[in-house]
mmCIF file as Biopython writes it, N, C-alpha, C and O atoms, coordinates in Angstrom:
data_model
#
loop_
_atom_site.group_PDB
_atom_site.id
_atom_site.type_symbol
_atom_site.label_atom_id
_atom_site.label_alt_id
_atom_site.label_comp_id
_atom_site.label_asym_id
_atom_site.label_entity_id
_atom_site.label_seq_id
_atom_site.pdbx_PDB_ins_code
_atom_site.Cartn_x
_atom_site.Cartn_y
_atom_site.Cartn_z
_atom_site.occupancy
_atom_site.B_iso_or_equiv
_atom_site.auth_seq_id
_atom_site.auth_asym_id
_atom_site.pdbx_PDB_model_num
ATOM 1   N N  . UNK A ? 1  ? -0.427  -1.887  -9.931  1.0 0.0 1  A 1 
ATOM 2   C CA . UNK A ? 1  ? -1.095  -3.130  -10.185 1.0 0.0 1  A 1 
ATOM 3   C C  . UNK A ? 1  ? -1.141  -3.921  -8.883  1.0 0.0 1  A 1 
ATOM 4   O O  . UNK A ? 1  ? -0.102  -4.284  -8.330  1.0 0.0 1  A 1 
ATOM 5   N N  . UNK A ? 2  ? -2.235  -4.159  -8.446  1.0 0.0 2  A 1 
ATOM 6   C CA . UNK A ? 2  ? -2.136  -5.073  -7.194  1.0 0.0 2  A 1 
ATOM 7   C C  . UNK A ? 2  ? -2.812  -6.786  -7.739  1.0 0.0 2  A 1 
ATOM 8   O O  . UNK A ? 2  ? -3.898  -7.042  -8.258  1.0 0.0 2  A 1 
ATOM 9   N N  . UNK A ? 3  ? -1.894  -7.535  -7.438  1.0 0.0 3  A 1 
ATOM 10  C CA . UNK A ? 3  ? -2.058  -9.170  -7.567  1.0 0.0 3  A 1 
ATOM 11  C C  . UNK A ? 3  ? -2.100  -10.075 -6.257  1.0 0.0 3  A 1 
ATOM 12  O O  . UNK A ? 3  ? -1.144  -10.541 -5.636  1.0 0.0 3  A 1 
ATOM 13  N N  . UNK A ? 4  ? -3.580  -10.210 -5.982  1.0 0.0 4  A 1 
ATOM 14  C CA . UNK A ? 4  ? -3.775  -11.222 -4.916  1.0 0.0 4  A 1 
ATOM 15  C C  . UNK A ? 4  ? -3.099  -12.687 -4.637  1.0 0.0 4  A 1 
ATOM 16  O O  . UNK A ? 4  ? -3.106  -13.721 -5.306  1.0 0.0 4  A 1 
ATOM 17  N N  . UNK A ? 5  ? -2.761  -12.495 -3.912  1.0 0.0 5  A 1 
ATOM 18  C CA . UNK A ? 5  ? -2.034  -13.841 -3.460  1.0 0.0 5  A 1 
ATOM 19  C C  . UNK A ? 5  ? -2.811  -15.817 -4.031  1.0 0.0 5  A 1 
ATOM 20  O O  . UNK A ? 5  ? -3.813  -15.732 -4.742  1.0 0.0 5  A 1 
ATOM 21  N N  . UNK A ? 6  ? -2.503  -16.767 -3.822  1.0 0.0 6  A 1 
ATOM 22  C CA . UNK A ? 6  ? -3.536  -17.767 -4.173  1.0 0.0 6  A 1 
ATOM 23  C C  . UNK A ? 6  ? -4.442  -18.380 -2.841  1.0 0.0 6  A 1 
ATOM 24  O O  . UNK A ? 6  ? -5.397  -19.132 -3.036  1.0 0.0 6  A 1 
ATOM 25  N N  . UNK A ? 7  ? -3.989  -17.932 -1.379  1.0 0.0 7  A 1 
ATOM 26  C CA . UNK A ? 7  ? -4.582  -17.581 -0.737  1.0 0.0 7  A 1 
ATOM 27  C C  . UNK A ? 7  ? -6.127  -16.745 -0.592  1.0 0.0 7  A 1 
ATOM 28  O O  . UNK A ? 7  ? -7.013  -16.798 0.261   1.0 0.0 7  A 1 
ATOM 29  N N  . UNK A ? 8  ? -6.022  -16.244 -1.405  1.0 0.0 8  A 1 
ATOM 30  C CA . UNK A ? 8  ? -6.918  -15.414 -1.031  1.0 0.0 8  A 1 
ATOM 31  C C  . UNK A ? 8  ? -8.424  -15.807 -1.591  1.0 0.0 8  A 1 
ATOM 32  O O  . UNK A ? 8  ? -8.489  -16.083 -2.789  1.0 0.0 8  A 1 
ATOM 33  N N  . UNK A ? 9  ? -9.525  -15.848 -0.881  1.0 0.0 9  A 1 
ATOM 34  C CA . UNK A ? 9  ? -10.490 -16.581 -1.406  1.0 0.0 9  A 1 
ATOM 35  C C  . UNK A ? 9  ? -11.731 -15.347 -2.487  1.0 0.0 9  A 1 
ATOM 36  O O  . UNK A ? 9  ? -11.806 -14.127 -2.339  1.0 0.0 9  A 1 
ATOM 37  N N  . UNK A ? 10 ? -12.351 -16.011 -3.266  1.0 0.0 10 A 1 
ATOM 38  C CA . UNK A ? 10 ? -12.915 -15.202 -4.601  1.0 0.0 10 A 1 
ATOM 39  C C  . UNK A ? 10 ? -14.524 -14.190 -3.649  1.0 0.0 10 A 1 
ATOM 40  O O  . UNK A ? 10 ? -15.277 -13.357 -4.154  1.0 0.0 10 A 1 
ATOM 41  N N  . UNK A ? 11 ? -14.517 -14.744 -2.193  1.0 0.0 11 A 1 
ATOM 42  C CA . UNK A ? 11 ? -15.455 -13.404 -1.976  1.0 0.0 11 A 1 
ATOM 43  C C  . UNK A ? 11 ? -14.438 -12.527 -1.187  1.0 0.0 11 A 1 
ATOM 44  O O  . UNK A ? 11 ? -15.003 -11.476 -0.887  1.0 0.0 11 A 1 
ATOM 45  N N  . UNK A ? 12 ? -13.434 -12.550 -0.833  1.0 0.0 12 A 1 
ATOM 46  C CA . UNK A ? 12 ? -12.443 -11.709 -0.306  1.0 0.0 12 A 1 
ATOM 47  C C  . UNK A ? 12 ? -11.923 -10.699 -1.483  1.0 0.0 12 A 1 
ATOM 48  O O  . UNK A ? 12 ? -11.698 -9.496  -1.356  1.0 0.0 12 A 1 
ATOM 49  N N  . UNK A ? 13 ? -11.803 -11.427 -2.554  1.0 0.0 13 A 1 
ATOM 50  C CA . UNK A ? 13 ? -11.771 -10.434 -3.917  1.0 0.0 13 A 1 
ATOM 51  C C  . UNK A ? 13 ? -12.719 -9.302  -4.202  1.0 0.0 13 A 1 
ATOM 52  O O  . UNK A ? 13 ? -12.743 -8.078  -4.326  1.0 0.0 13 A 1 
ATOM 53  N N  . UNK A ? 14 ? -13.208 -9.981  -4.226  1.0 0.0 14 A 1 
ATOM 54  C CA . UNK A ? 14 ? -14.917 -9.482  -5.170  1.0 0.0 14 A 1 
ATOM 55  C C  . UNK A ? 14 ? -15.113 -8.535  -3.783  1.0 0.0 14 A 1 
ATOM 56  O O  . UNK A ? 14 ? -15.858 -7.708  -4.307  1.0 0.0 14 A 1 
ATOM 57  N N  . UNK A ? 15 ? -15.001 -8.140  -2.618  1.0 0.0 15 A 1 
ATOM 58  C CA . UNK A ? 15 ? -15.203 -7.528  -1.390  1.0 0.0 15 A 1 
ATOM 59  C C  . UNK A ? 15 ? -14.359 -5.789  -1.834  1.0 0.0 15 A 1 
ATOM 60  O O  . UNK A ? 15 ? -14.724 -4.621  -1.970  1.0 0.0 15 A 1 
ATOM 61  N N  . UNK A ? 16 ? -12.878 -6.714  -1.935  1.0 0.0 16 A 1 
ATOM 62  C CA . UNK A ? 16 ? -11.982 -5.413  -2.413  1.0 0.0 16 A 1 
ATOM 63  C C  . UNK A ? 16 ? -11.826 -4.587  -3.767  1.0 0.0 16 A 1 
ATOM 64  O O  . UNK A ? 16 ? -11.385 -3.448  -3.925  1.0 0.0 16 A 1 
ATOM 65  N N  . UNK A ? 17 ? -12.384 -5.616  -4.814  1.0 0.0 17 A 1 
ATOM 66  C CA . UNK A ? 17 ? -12.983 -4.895  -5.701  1.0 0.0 17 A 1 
ATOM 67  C C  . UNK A ? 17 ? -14.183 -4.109  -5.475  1.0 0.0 17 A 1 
ATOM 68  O O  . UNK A ? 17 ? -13.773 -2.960  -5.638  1.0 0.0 17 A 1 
ATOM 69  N N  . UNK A ? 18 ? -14.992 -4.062  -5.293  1.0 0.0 18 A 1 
ATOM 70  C CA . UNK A ? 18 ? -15.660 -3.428  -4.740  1.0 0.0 18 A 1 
ATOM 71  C C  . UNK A ? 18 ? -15.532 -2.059  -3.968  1.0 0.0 18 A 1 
ATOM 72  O O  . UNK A ? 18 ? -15.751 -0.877  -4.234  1.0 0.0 18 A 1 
ATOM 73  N N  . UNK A ? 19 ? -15.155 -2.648  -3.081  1.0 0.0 19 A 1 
ATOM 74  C CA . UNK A ? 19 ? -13.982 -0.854  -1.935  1.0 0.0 19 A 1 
ATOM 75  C C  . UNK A ? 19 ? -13.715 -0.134  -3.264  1.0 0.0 19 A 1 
ATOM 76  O O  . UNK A ? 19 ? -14.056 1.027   -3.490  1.0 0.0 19 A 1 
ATOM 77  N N  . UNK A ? 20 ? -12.913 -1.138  -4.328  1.0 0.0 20 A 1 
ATOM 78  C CA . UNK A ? 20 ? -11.962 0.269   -5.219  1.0 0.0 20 A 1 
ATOM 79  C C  . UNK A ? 20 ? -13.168 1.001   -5.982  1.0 0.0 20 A 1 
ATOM 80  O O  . UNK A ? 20 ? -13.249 2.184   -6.310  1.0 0.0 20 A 1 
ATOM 81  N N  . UNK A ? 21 ? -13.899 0.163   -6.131  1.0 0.0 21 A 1 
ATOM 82  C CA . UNK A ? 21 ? -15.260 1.135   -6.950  1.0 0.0 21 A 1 
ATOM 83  C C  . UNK A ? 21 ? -15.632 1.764   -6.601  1.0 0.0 21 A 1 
ATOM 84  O O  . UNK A ? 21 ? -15.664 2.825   -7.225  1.0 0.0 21 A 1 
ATOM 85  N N  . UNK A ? 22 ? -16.201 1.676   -5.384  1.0 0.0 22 A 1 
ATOM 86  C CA . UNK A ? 22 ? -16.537 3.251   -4.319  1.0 0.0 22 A 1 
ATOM 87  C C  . UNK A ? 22 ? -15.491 3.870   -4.351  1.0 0.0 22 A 1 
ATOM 88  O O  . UNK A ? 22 ? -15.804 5.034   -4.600  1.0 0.0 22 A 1 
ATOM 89  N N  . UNK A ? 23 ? -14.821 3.819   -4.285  1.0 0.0 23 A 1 
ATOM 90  C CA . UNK A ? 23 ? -13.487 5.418   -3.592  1.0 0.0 23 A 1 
ATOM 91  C C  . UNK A ? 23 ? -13.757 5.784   -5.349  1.0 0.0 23 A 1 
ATOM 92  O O  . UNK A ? 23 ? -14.203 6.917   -5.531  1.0 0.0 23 A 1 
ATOM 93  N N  . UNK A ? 24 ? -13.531 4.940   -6.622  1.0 0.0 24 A 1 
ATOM 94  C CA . UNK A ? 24 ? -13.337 5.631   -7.309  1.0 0.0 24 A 1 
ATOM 95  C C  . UNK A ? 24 ? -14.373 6.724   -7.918  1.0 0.0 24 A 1 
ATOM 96  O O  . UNK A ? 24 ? -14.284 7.816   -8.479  1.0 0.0 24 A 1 
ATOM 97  N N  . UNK A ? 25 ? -15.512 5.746   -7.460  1.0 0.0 25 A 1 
ATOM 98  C CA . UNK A ? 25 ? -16.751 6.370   -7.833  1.0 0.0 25 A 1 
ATOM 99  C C  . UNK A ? 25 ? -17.168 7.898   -6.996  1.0 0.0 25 A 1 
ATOM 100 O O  . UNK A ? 25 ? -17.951 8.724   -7.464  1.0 0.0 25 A 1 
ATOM 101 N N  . UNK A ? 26 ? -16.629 8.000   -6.004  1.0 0.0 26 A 1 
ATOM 102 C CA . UNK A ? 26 ? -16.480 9.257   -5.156  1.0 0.0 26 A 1 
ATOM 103 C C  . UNK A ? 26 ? -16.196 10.293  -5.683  1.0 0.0 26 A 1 
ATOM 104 O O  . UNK A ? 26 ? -16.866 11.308  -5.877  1.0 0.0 26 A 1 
ATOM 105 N N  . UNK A ? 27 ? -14.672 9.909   -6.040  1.0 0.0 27 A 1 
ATOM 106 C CA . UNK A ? 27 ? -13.589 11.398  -6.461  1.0 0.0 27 A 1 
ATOM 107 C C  . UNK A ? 27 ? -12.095 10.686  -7.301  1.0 0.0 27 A 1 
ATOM 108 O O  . UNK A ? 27 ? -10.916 10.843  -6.982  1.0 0.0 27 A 1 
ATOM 109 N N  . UNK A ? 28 ? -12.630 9.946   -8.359  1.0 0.0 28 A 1 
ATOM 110 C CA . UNK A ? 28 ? -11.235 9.391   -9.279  1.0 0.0 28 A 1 
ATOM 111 C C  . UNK A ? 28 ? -9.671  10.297  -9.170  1.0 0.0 28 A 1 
ATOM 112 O O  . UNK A ? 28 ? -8.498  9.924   -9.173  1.0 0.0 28 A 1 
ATOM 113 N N  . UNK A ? 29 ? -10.290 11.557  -9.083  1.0 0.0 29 A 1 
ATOM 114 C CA . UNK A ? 29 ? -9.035  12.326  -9.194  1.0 0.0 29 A 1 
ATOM 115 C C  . UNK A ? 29 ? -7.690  12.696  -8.233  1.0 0.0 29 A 1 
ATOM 116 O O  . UNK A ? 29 ? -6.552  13.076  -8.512  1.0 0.0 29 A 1 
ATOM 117 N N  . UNK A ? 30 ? -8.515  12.341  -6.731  1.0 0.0 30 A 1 
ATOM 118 C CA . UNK A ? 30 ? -7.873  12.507  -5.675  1.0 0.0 30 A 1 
ATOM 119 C C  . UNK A ? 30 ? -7.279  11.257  -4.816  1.0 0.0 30 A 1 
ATOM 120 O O  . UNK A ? 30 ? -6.723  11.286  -3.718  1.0 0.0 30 A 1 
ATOM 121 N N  . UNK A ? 31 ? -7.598  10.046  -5.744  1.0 0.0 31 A 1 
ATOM 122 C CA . UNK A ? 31 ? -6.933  8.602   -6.031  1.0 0.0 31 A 1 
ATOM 123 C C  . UNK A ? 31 ? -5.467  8.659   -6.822  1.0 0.0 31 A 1 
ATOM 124 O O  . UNK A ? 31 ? -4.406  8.151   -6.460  1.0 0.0 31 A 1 
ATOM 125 N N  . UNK A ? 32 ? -5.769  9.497   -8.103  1.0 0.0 32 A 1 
ATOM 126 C CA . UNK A ? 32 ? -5.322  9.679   -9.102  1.0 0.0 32 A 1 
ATOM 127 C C  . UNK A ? 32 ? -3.105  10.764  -8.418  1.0 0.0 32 A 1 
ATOM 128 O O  . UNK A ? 32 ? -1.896  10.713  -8.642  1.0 0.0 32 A 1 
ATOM 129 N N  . UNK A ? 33 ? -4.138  11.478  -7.601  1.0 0.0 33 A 1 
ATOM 130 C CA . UNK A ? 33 ? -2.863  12.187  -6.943  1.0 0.0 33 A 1 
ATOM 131 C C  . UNK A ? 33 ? -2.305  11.875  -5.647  1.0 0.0 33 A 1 
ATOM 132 O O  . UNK A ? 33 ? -1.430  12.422  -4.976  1.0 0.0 33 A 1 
ATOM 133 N N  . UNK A ? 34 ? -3.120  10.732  -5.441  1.0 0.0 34 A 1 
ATOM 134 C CA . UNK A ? 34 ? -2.606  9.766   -3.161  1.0 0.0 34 A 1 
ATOM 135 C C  . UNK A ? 34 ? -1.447  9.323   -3.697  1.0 0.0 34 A 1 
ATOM 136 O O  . UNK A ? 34 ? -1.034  8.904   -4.778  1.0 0.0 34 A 1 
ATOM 137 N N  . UNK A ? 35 ? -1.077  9.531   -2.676  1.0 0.0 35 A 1 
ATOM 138 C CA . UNK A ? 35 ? -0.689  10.075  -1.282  1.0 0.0 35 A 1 
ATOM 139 C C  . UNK A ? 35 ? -0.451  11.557  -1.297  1.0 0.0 35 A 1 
ATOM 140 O O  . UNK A ? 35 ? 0.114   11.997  -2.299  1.0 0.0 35 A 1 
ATOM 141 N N  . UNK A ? 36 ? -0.751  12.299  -0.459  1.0 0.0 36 A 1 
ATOM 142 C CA . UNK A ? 36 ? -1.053  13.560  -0.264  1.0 0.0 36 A 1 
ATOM 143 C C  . UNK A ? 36 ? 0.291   14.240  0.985   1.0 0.0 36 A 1 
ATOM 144 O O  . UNK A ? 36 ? 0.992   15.252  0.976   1.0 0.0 36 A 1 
ATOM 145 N N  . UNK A ? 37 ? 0.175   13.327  1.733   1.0 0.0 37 A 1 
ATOM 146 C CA . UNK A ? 37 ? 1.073   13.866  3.066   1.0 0.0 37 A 1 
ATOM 147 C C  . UNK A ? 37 ? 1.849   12.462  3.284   1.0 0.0 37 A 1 
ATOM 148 O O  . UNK A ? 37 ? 2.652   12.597  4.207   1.0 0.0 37 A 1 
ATOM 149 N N  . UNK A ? 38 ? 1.864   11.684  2.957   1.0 0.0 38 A 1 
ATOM 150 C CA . UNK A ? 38 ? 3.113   10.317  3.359   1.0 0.0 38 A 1 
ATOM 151 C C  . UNK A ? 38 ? 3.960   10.678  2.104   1.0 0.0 38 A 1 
ATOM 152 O O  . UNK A ? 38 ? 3.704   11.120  0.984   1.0 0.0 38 A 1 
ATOM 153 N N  . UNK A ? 39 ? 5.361   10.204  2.945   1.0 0.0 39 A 1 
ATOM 154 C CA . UNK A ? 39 ? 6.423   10.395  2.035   1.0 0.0 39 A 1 
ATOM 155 C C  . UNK A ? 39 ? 7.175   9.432   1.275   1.0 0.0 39 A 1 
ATOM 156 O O  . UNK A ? 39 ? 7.832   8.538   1.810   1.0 0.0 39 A 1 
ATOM 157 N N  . UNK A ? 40 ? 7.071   9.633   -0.167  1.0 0.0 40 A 1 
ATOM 158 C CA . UNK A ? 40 ? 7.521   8.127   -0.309  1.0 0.0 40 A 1 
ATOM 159 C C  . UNK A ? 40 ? 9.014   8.364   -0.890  1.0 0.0 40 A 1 
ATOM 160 O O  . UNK A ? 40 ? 9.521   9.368   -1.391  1.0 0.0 40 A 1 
ATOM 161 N N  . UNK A ? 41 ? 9.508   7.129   -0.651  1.0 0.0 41 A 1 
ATOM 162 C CA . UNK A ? 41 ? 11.091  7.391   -0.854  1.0 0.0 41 A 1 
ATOM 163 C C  . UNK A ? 41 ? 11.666  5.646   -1.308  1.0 0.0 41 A 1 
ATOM 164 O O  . UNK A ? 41 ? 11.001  4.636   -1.075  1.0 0.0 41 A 1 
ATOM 165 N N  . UNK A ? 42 ? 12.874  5.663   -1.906  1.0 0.0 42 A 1 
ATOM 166 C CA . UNK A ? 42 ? 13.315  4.177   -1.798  1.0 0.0 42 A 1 
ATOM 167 C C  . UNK A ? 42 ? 14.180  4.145   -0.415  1.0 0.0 42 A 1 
ATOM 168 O O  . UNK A ? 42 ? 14.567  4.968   0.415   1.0 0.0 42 A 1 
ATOM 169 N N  . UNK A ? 43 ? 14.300  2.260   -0.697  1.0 0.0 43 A 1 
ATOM 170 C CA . UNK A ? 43 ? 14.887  2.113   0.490   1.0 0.0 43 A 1 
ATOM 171 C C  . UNK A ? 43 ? 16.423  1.559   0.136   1.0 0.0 43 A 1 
ATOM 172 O O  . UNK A ? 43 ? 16.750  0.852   -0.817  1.0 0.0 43 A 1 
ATOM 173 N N  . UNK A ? 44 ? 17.401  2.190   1.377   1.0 0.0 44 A 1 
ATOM 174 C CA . UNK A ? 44 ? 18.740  2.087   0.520   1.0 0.0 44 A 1 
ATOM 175 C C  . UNK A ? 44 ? 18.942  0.744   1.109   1.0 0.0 44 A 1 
ATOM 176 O O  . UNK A ? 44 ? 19.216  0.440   2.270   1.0 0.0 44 A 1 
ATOM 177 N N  . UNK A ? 45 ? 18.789  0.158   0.279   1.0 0.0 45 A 1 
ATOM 178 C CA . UNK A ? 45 ? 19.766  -1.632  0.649   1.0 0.0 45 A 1 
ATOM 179 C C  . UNK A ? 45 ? 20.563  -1.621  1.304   1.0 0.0 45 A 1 
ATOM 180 O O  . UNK A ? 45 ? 20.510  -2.002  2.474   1.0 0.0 45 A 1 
ATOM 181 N N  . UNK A ? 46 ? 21.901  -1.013  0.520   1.0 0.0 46 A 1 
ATOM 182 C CA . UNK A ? 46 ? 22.979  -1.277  0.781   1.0 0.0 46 A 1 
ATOM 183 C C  . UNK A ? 46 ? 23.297  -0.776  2.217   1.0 0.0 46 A 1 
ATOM 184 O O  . UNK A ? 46 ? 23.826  -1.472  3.084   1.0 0.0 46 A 1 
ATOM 185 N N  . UNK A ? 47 ? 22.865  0.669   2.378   1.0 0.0 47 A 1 
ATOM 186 C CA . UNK A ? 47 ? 23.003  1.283   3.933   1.0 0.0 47 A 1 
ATOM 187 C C  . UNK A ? 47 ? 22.401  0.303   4.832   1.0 0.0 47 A 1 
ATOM 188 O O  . UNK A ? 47 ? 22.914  -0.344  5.744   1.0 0.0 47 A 1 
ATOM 189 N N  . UNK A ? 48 ? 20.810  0.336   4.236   1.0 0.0 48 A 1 
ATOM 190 C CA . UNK A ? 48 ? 20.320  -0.972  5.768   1.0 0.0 48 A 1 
ATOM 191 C C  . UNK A ? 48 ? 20.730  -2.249  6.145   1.0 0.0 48 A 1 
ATOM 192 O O  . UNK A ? 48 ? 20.637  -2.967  7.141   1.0 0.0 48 A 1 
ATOM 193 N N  . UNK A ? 49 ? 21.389  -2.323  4.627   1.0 0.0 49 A 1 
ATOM 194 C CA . UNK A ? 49 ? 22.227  -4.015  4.855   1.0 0.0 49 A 1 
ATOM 195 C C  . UNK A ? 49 ? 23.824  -3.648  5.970   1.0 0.0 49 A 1 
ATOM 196 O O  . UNK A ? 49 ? 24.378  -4.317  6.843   1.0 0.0 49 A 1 
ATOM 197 N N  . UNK A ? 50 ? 24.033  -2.649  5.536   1.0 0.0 50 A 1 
ATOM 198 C CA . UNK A ? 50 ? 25.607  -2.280  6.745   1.0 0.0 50 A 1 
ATOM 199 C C  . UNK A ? 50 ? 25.332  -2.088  7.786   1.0 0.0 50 A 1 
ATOM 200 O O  . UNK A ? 50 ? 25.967  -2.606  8.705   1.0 0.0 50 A 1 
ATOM 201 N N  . UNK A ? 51 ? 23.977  -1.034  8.057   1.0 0.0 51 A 1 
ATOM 202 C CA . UNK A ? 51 ? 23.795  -0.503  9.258   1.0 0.0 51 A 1 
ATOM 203 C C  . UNK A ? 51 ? 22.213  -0.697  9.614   1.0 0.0 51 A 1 
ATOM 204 O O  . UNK A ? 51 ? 21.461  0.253   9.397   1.0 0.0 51 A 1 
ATOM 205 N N  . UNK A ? 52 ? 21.713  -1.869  10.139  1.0 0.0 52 A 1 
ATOM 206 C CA . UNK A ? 52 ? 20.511  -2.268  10.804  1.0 0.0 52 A 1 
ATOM 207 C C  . UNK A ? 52 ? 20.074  -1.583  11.452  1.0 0.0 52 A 1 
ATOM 208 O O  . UNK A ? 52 ? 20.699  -1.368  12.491  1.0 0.0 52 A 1 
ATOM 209 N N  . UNK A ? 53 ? 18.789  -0.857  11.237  1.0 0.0 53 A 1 
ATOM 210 C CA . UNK A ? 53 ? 18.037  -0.488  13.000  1.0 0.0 53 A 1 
ATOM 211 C C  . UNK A ? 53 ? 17.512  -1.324  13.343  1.0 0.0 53 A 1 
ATOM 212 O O  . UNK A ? 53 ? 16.613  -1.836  12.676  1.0 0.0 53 A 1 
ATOM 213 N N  . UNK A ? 54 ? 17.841  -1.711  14.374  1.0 0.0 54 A 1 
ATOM 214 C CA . UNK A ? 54 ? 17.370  -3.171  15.409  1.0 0.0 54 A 1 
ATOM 215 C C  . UNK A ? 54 ? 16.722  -2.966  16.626  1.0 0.0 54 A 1 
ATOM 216 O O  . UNK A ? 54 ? 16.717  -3.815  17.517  1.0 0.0 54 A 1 
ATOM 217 N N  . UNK A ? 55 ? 16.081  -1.694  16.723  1.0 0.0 55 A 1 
ATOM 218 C CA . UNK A ? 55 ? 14.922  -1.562  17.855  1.0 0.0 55 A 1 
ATOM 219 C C  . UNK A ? 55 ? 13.636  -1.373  17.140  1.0 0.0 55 A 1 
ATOM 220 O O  . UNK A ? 55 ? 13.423  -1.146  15.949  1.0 0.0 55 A 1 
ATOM 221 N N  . UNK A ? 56 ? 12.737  -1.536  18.260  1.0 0.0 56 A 1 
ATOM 222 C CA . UNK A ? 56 ? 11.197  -1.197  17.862  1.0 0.0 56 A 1 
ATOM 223 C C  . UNK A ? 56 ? 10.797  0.443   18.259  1.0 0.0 56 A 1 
ATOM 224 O O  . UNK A ? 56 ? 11.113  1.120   19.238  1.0 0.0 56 A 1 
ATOM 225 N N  . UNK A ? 57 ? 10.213  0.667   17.413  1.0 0.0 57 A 1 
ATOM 226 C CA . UNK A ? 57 ? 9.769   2.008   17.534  1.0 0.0 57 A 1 
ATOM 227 C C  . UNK A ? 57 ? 8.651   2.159   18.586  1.0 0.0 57 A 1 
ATOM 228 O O  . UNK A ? 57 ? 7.630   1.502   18.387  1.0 0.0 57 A 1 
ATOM 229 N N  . UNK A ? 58 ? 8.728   3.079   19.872  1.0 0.0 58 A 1 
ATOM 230 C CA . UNK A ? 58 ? 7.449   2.977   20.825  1.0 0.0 58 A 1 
ATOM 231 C C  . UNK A ? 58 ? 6.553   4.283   19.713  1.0 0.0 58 A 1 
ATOM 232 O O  . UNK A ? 58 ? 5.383   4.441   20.062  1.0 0.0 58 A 1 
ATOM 233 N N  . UNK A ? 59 ? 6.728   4.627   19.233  1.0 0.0 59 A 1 
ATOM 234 C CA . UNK A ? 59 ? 5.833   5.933   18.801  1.0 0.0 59 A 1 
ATOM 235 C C  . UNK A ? 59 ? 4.814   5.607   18.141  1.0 0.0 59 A 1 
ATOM 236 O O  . UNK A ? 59 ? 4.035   6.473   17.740  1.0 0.0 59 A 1 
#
């Protein structure tokens, strides 16, 4: 479920609604199974709360 902020103004909406209609109108099914190659995972609190990575990534 995605919920726009109150920021956000009603042709900025109506713009991204839109986008989702095309992709869906393309190929619903391969929406239906994205992400394909990113990995999704949770994030451990508790570890990142003990142990910070505190550099920037050059990559």
């Amino acid at each position: 479920m995605i919920e726009p902020t109150k920021t956000e103004s009603p042709r900025t909406i109506r713009a991204f609604a839109n986008a989702i209609k095309e992709i869906l109108q393309q190929d619903p099914e391969e929406v239906k199974t994205s992400p394909k190659t990113t990995p999704v995972r949770r994030i451990k609190e508790a570890e990142a709360n003990r142990k910070p990575i505190l550099k920037a990534s050059l990559a």
